[in-house]
LOLUM-988991 format. One line per field, with one value per residue (C-alpha): x negated, y negated, z; residue in one letter; residue number from 1. Coordinates in steps of 0.05 Angstrom, whole numbers. Layout:
REM residues N
c1: [X	...] $
c2: [Y	...] $
c3: [Z	...] $
code: [A	...] $
pos: [NUM	...] $
//
This chain:
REM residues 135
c1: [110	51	54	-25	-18	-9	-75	-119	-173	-239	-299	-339	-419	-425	-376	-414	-485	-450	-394	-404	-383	-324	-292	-300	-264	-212	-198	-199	-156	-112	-111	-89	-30	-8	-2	30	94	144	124	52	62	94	48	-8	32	33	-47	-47	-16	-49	-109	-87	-75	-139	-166	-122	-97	-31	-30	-45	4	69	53	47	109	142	126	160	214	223	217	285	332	396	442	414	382	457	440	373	346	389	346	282	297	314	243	204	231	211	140	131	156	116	49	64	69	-6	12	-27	-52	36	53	2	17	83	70	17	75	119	67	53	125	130	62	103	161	116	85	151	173	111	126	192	214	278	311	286	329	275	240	300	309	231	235] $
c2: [52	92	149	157	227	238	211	260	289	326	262	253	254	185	170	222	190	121	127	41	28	88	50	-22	4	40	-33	-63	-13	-25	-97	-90	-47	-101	-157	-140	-143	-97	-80	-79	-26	11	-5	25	92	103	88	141	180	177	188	248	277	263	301	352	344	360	336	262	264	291	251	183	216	215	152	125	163	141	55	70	28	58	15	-50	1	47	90	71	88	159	163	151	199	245	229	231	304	323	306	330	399	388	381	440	477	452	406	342	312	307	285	231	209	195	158	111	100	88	36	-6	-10	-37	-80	-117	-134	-156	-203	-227	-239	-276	-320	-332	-309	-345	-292	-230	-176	-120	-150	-125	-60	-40	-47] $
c3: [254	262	316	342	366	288	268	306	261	259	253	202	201	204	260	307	277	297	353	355	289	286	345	313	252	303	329	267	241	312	292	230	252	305	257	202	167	163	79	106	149	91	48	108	113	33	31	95	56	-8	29	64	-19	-39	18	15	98	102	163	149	86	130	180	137	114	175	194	129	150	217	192	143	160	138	158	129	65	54	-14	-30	48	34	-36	2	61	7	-28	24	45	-22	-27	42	19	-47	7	40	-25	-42	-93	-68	-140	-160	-90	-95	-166	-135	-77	-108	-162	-98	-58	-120	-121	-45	-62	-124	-80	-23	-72	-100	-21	-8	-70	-65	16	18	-37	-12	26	16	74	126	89	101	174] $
code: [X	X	X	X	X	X	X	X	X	X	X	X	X	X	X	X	X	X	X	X	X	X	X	X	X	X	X	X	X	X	X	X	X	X	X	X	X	X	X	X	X	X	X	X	X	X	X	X	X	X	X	X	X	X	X	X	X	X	X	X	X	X	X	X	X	X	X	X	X	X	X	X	X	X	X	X	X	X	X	X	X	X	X	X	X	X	X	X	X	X	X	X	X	X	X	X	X	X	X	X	X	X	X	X	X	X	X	X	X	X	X	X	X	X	X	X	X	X	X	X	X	X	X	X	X	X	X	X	X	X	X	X	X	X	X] $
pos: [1	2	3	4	5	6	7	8	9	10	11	12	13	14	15	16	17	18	19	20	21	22	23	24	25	26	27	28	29	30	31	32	33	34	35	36	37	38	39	40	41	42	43	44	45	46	47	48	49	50	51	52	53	54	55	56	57	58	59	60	61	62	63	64	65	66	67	68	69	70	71	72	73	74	75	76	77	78	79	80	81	82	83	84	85	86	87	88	89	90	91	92	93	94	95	96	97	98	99	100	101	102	103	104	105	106	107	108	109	110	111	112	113	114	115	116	117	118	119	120	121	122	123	124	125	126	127	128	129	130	131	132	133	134	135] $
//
């Protein structure tokens, strides 16, 4: 779900002061990405995203944006895939405009959302649909 050519940013002090532990947290990063679930990897691109608000990088919010874009599944997810599409345009236009403290109101409203129904799925996985729709 995540597109690595996206995730291209200026390093931090520390990671030029310690290039050893930038590229452990790369791979554990990496190895997080590789093993989850489909509502994990959501759940990934929302915290991308939230980041990407708090630091003001437009960049890393469209992006995260994108790549919740590209995992709908609209033909398993019909109106509510559309409604997310349609969201997800939204706050990207909302980033561009500069207005990262609404844009991430909204999409930590949206991952606790996707973090309640991953819990629920976890619970009880035999009644969930969401878990299709996500990927």
């Amino acid at each position: 779900m995540y597109r690595t050519e996206c995730h291209t940013s200026k390093l931090t002090e520390s990671e030029t002061m310690y290039p050893h532990q930038h590229r452990i947290s790369q791979q554990y990063r990496q190895t997080q990405v590789m093993t989850a679930d489909p509502l994990q990897l959501v759940i990934m691109a929302y915290d991308l995203a939230i980041v990407g608000c708090q630091e003001r990088n437009l960049l890393k919010v469209t992006s995260a944006l994108d790549a919740l874009k590209d995992a709908l599944n609209h033909e398993e997810g019909g109106q509510v895939a559309a409604n997310l599409l349609s969201l997800y345009l939204y706050l990207a236009d909302e980033a561009r405009s500069g207005n990262f403290e609404q844009v991430g109101e909204f999409l930590r409203e949206l991952r606790q959302t996707w973090a309640t129904a991953r819990q629920q799925i976890i619970l009880q996985p035999e009644e969930s649909p969401v878990l299709e729709m996500a990927a």
